[in-house]
N, C-alpha and C positions, 0 to 999 in steps of 0.2 A: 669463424667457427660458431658453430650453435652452443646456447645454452643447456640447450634439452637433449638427452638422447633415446632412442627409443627402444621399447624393450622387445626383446624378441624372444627372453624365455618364459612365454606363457604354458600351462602347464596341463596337458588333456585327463587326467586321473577323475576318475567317479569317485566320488566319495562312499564308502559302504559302512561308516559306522552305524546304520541305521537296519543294514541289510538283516542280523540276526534277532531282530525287533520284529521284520515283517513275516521272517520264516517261522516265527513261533506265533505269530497271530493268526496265520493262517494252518498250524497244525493243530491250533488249539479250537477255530472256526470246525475244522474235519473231526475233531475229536467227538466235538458236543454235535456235530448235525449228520454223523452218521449211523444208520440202525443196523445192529448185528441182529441174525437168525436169531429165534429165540428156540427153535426147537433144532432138534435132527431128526427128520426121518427116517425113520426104522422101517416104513413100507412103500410097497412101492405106490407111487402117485401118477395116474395117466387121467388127467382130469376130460369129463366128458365135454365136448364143447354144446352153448345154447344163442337162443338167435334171441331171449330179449333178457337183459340182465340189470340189473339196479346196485347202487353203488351204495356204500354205508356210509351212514350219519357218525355213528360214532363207536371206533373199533375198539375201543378199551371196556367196550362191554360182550365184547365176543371172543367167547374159548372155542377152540378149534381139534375136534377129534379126524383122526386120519385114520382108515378104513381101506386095508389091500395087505397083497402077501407082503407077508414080511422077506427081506433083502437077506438077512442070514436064515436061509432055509434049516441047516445045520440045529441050530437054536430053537427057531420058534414055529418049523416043519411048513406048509407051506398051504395051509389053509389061511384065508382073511382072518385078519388080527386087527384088534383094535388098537391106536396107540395115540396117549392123552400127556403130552409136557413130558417128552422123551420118554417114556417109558410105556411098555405092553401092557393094557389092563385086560381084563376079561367083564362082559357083559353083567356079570354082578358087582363088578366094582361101579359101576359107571354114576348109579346113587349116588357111591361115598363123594366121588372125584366134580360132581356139580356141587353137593355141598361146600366141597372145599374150595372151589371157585365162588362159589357163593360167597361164601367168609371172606375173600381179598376183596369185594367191591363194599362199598357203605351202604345203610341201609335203605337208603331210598333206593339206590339203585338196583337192589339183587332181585327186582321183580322184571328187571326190566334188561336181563343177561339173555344173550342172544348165544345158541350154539350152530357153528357152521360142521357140517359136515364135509370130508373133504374124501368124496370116496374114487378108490379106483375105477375104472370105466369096465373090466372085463367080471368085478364082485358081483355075486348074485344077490336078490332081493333078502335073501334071509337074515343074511348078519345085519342088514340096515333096518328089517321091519324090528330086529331083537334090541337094537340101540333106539328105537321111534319109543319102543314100548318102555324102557327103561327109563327114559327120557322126561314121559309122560306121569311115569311114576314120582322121580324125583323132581317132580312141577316146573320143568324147562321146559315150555309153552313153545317159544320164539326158535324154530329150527330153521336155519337156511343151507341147503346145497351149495356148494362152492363149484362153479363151472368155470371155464374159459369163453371168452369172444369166439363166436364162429366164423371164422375169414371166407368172406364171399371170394372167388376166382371169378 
């Protein structure tokens, strides 16, 4: 007879004391790297598309006004409305509302504040030449239209 015998209850189990370690590193990875909306749109947006477009340096110096009918007709009737960080202004307020974005950047940088325009494709020229002019007034130099890629077929 042998001295040795051999063992045959080896045992298949995963170990998972570690499993609740990697579920919360990875909720907390999705936590910090993902971007919520920062607005809701109150109108409607059918962006026009263009054939040559350029990409920004750096977007924390760009406020974004939205320009189309508003979605609650009911409410705010169904001419173009302007609407600036959720809420509908009107072309005199537009001054105040660069100011006030002015005040959240520092001071080097509030010369150098960029507004995109983000207007619907069917608005006519007039509400946009009344926001240029506005614009011009409260020394926001730096205008850009927000378009789409034009997909060649």
């Amino acid at each position: 007879m042998s001295k040795f015998k051999k063992k045959t209850g080896t045992s298949q189990d995963i170990p998972t004391s570690a499993l609740p370690d990697i579920i919360f590193m990875l909720l907390f990875f999705f936590m910090v790297t993902t971007v919520l909306r920062e607005t809701d749109l109150l109108v409607e947006q059918k962006i026009p598309a263009a054939t040559q477009l350029q990409k920004l340096e750096k977007k924390s110096l760009v406020s974004y006004l939205y320009i189309g009918k508003p979605k609650n007709a009911a409410l705010y009737g169904t001419e173009p409305r302007i609407q600036a960080n959720d809420a509908i202004i009107s072309v005199d307020d537009i001054f105040r509302w660069v100011t006030e974005e002015k005040d959240k950047l520092s001071e080097i940088e509030r010369d150098q504040i960029t507004i995109s325009l983000k207007v619907d494709q069917e608005v006519k020229m007039g509400p946009i030449t009344d926001v240029q002019m506005e614009l011009r007034e409260a020394n926001a130099r730096k205008v850009l239209y927000a378009s789409i890629k034009k997909v060649d077929l």
